[in-house]
Backbone as numpy.savetxt, mean C-alpha at the origin, in Angstrom:
# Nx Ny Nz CAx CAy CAz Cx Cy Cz
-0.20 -3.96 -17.11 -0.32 -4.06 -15.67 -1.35 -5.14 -15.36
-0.69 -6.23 -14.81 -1.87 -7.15 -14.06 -1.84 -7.54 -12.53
-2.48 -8.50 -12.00 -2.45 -9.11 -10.76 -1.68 -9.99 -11.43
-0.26 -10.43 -10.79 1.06 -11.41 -11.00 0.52 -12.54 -10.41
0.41 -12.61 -9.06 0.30 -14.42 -8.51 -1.08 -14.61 -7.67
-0.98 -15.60 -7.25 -2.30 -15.91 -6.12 -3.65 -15.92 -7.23
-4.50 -15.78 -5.92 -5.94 -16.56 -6.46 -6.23 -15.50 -8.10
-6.18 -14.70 -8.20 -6.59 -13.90 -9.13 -5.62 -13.60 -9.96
-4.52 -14.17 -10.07 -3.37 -13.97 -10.87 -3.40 -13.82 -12.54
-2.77 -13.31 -13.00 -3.24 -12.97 -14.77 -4.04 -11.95 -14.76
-5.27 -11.45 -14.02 -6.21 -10.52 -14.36 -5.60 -9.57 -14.97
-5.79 -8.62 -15.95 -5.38 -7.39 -16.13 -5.89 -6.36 -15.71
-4.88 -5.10 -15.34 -5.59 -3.95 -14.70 -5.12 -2.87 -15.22
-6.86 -2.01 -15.28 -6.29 -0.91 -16.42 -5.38 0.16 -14.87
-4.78 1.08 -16.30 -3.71 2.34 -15.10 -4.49 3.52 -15.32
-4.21 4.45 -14.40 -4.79 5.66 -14.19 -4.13 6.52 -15.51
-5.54 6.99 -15.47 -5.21 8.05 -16.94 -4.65 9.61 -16.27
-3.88 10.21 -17.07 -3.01 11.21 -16.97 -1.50 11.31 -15.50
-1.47 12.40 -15.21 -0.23 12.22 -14.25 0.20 12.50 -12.89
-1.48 12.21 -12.35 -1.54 12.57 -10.93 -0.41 11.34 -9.94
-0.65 10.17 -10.82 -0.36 8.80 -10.29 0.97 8.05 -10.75
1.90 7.61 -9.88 2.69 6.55 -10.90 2.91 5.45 -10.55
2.36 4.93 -11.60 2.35 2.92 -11.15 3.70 2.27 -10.97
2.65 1.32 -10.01 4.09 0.61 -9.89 4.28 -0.37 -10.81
5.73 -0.23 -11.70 5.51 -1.70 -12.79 5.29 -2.63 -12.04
5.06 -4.13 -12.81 4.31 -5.13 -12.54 6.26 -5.84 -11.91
7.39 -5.27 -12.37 8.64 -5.73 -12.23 8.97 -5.23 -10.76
8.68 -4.70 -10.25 8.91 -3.68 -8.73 8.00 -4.59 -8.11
6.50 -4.26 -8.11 5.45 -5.06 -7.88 6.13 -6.23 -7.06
6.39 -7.15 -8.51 7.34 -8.51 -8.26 7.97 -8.90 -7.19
9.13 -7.79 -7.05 10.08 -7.77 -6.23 9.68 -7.33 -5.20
8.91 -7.00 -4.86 8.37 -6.18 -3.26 7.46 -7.31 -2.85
6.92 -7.88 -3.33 6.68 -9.32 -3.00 7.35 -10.75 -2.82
8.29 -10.47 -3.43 9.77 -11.60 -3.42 10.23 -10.71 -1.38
10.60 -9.65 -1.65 10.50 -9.34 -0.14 10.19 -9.50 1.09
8.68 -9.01 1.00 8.09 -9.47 2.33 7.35 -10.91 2.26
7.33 -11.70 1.28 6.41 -13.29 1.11 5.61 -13.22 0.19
5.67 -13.91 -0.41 5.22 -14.40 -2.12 3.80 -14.53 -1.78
3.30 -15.40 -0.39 1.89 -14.98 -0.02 1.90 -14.45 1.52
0.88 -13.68 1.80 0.70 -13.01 2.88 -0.49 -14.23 3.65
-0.27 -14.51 4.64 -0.97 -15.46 5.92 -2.61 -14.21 6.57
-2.85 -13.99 5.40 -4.10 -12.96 6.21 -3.83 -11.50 6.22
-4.10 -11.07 7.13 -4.12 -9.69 7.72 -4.65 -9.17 6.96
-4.66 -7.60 7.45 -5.35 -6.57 6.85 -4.27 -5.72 6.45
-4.54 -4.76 5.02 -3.46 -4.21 4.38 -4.45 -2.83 4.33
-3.12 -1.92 4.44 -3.42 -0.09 4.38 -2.73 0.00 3.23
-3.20 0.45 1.77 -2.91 0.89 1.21 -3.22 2.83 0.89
-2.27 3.57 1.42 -2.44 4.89 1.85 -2.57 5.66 0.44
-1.88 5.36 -0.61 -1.66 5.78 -1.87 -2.06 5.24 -2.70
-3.26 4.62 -3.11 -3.93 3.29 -3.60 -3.75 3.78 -5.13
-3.64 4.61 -5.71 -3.41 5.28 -7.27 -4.63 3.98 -8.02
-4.04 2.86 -8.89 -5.05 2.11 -9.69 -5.26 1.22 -8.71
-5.15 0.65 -7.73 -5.45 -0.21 -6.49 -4.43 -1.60 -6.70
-3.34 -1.69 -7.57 -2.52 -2.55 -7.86 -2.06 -3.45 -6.53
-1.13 -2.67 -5.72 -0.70 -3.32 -4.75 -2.04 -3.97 -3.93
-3.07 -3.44 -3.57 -3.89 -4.00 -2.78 -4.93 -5.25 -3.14
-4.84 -4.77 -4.76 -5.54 -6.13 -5.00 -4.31 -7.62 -5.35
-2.94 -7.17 -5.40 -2.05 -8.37 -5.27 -1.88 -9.10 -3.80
-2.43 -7.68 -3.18 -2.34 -8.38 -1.53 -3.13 -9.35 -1.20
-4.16 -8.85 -1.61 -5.69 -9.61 -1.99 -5.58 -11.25 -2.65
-4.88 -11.61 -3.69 -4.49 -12.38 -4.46 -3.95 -12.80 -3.89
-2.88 -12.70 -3.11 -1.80 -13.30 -2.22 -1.81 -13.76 -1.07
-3.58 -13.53 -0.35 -4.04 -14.18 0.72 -4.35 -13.23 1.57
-4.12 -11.41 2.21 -4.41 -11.00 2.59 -6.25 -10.58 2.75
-6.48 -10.57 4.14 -7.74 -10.75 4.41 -8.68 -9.68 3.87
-8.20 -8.63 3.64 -8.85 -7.52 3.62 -8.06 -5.93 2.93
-8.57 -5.21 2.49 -7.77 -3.55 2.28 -8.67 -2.95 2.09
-7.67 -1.65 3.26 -8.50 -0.15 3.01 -7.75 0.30 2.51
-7.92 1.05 1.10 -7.37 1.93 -0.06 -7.93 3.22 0.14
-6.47 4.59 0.11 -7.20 5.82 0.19 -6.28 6.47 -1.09
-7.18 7.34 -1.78 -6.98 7.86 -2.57 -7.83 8.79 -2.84
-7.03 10.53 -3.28 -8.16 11.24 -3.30 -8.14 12.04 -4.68
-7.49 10.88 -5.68 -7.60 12.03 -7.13 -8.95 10.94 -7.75
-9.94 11.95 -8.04 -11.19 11.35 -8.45 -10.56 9.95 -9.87
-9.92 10.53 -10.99 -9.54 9.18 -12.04 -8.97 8.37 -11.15
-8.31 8.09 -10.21 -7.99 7.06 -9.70 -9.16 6.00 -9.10
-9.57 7.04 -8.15 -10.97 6.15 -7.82 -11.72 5.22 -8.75
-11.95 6.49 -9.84 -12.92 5.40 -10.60 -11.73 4.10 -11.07
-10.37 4.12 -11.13 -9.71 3.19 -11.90 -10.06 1.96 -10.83
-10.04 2.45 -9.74 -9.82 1.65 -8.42 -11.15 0.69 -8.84
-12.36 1.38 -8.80 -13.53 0.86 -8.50 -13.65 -0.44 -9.92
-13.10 -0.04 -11.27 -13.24 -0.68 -12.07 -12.19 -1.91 -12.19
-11.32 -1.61 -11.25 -10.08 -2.90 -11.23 -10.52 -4.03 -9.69
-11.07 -3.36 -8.87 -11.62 -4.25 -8.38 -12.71 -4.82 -8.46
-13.57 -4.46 -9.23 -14.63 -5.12 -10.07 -14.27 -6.35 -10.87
-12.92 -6.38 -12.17 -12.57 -7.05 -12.35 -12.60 -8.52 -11.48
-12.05 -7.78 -10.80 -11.33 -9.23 -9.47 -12.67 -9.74 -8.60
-13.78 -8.76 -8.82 -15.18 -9.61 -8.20 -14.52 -9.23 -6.28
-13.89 -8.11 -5.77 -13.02 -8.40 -4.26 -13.72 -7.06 -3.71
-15.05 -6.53 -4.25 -16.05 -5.41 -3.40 -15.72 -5.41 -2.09
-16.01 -6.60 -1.94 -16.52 -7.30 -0.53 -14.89 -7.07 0.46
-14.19 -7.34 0.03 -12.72 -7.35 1.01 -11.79 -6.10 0.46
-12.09 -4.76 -0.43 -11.29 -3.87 -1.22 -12.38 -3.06 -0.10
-11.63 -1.90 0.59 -12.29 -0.85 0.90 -12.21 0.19 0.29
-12.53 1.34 -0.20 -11.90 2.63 -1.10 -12.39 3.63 0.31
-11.42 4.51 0.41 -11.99 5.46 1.30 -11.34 6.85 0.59
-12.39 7.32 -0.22 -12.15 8.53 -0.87 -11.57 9.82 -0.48
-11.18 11.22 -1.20 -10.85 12.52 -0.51 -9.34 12.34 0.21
-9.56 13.55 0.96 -7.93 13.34 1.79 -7.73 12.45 2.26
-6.30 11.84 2.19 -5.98 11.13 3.38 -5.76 11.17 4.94
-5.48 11.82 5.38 -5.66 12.41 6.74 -7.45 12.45 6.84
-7.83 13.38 6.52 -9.36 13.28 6.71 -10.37 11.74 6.62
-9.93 10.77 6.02 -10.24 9.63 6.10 -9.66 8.79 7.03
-8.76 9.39 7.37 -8.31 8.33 8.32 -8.64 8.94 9.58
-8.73 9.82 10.18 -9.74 9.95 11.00 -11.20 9.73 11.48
-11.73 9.69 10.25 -12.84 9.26 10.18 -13.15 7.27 9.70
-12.26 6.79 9.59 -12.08 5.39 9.53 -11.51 4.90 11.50
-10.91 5.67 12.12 -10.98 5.54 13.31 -12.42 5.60 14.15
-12.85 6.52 13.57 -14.70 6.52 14.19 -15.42 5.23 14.26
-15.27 5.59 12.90 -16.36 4.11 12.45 -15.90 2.85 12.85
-13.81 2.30 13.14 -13.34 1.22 13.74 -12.26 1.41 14.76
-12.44 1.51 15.59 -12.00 2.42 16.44 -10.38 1.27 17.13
-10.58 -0.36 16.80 -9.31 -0.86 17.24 -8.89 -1.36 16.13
-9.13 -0.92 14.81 -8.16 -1.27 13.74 -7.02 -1.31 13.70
-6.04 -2.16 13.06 -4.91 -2.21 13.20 -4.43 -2.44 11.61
-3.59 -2.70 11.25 -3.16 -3.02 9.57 -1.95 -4.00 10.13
-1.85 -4.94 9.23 -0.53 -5.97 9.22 0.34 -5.62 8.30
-0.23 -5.33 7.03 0.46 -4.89 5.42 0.28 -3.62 5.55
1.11 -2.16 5.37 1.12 -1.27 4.58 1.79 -0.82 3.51
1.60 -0.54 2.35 2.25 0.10 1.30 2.20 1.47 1.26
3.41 2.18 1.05 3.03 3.77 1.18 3.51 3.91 0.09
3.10 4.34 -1.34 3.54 4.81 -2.50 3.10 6.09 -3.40
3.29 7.16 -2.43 2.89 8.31 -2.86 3.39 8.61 -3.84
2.39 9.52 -5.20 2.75 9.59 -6.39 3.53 10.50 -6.68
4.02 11.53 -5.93 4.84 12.78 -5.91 5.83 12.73 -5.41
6.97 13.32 -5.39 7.83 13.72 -4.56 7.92 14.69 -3.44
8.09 14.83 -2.20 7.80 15.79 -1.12 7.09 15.28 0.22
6.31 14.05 0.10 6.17 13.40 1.10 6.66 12.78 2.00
6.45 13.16 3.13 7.35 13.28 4.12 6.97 11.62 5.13
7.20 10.50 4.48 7.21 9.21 4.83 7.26 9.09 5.90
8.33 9.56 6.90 9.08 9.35 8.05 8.16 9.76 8.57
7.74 10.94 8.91 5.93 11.49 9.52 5.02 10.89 9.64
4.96 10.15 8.41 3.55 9.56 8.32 3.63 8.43 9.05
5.11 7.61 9.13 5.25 6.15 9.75 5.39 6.51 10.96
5.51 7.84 12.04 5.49 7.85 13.06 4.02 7.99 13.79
3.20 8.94 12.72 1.68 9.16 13.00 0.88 7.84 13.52
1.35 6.73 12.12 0.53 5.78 11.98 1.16 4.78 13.98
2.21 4.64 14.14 2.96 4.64 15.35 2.13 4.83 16.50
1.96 6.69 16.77 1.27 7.41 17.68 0.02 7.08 17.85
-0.60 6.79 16.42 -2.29 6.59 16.71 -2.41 5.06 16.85
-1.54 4.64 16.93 -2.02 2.67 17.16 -2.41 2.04 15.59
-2.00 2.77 14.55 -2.78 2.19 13.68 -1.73 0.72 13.15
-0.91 0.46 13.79 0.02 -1.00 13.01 0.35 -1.49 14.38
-0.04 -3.11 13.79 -0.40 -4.27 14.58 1.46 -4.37 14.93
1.30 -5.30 15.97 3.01 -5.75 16.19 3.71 -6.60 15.39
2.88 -7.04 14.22 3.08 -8.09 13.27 3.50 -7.10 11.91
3.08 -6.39 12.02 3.40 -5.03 10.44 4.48 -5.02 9.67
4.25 -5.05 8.78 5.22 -4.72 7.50 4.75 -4.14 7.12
5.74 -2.97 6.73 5.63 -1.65 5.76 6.52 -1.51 4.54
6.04 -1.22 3.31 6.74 -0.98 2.11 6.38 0.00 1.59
7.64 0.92 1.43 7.36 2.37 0.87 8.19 2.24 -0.18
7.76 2.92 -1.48 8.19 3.13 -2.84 8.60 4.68 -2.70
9.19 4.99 -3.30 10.05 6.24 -3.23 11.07 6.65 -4.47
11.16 7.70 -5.00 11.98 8.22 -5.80 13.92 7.58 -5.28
14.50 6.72 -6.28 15.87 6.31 -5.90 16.60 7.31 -5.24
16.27 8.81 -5.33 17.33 9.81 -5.00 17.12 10.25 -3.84
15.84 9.57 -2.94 15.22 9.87 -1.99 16.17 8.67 -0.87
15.85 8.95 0.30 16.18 8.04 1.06 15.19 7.83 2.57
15.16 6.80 3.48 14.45 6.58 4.51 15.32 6.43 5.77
15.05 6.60 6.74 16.35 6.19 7.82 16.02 4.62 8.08
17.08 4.15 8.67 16.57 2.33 9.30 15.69 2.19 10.35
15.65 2.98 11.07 15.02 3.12 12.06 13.66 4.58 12.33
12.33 4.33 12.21 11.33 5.28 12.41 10.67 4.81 13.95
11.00 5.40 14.81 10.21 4.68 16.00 10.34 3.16 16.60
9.33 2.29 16.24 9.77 1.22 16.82 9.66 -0.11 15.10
9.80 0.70 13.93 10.11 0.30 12.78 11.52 0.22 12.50
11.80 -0.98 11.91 13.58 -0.82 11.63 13.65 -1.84 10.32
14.00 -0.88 9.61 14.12 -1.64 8.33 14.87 -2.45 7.73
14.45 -3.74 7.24 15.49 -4.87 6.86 15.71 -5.17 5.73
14.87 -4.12 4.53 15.27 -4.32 2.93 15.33 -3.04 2.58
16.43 -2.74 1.88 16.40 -1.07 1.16 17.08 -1.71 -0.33
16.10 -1.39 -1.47 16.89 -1.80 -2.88 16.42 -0.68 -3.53
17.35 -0.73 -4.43 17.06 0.28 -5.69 16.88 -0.33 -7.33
15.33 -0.18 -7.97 15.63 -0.51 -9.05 15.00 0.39 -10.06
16.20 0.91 -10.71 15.97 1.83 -11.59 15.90 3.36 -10.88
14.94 4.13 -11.19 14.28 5.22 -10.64 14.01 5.02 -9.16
13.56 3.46 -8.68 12.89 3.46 -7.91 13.57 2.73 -6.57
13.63 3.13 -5.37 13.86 2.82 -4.23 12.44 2.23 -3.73
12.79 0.96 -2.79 11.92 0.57 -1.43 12.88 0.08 -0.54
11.72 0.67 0.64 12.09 0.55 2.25 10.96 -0.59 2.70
11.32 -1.24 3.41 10.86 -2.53 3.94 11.06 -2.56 5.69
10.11 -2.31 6.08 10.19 -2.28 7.61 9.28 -3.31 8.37
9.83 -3.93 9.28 9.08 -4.57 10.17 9.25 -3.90 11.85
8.09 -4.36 13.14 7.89 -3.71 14.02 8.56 -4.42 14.97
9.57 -3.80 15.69 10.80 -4.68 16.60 10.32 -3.37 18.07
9.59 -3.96 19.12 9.78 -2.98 20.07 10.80 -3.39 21.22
């Protein structure tokens, strides 16, 4: 597992030990970036499921301005903290530990007109209820009118085209693995 392209490209990054988490190969990775743009023009990226912090530090690499990463299984964290160390990206990698819901409430406190341009939702389980979460994020203002969203998902799983004022313009399957690709059309 490494950072593929952009400024930090080649780095290697270690993966989370045992089976709270499942990475995304570096081949998915790839392709979910062949997707939404090989480089990202800025913004800020929500990575909700940050597992080893992969996607966020390729975002990072790829020109995105900034990420808040939440993750609340302690080995991940530390994987997080030691893969963005690698990359020297303290400074622009946020980690916001514990629940997710509970952090993200409390990341509203502290920035109260945040918005995200990039989100990745790649929850490590099966049972998460995506469609919820992309309406929450909706309700509370948290995605800019510019947003792209990419959710990783079990192939046997599916997303609708339409969540609110999200309508999705890439659905592929490779292997095991499905993504949904949404941009914000109001």
């Amino acid at each position: 597992m490494r950072i593929i392209a952009g400024e930090f490209g080649g780095i290697p990054l270690q993966a989370v030990p045992g089976s709270n988490t499942r990475p995304t190969t570096d081949k998915i990775k790839e392709s979910m970036f062949n997707i939404i743009g090989q480089y990202l023009d800025g913004g800020i990226v929500l990575d909700f499921y940050a597992g080893s912090g992969a996607l966020g530090l390729e975002a990072l690499s790829r020109g995105a301005d900034e990420v808040y990463a939440f993750e609340r299984f302690r080995k991940a964290q530390e994987t997080i903290v030691k893969n963005v160390a690698k990359a020297h990206l303290e400074e622009r990698y946020h980690l916001l530990k514990g629940d997710n819901q509970k952090q993200l409430k409390s990341l509203r406190k502290k920035v109260p007109d945040l918005q995200f341009d990039w989100v990745f939702l790649d929850p490590p389980y099966k049972g998460q209820h995506l469609e919820d979460l992309l309406l929450q994020f909706q309700e509370e203002g948290w995605l800019s009118d510019q947003v792209t969203v990419v959710c990783e998902l079990d192939s046997q799983d599916n997303l609708p085209d339409t969540v609110g004022n999200l309508h999705a313009f890439k659905n592929a399957t490779y292997g095991h693995t499905r993504v949904v690709c949404y941009r914000f059309e109001a």
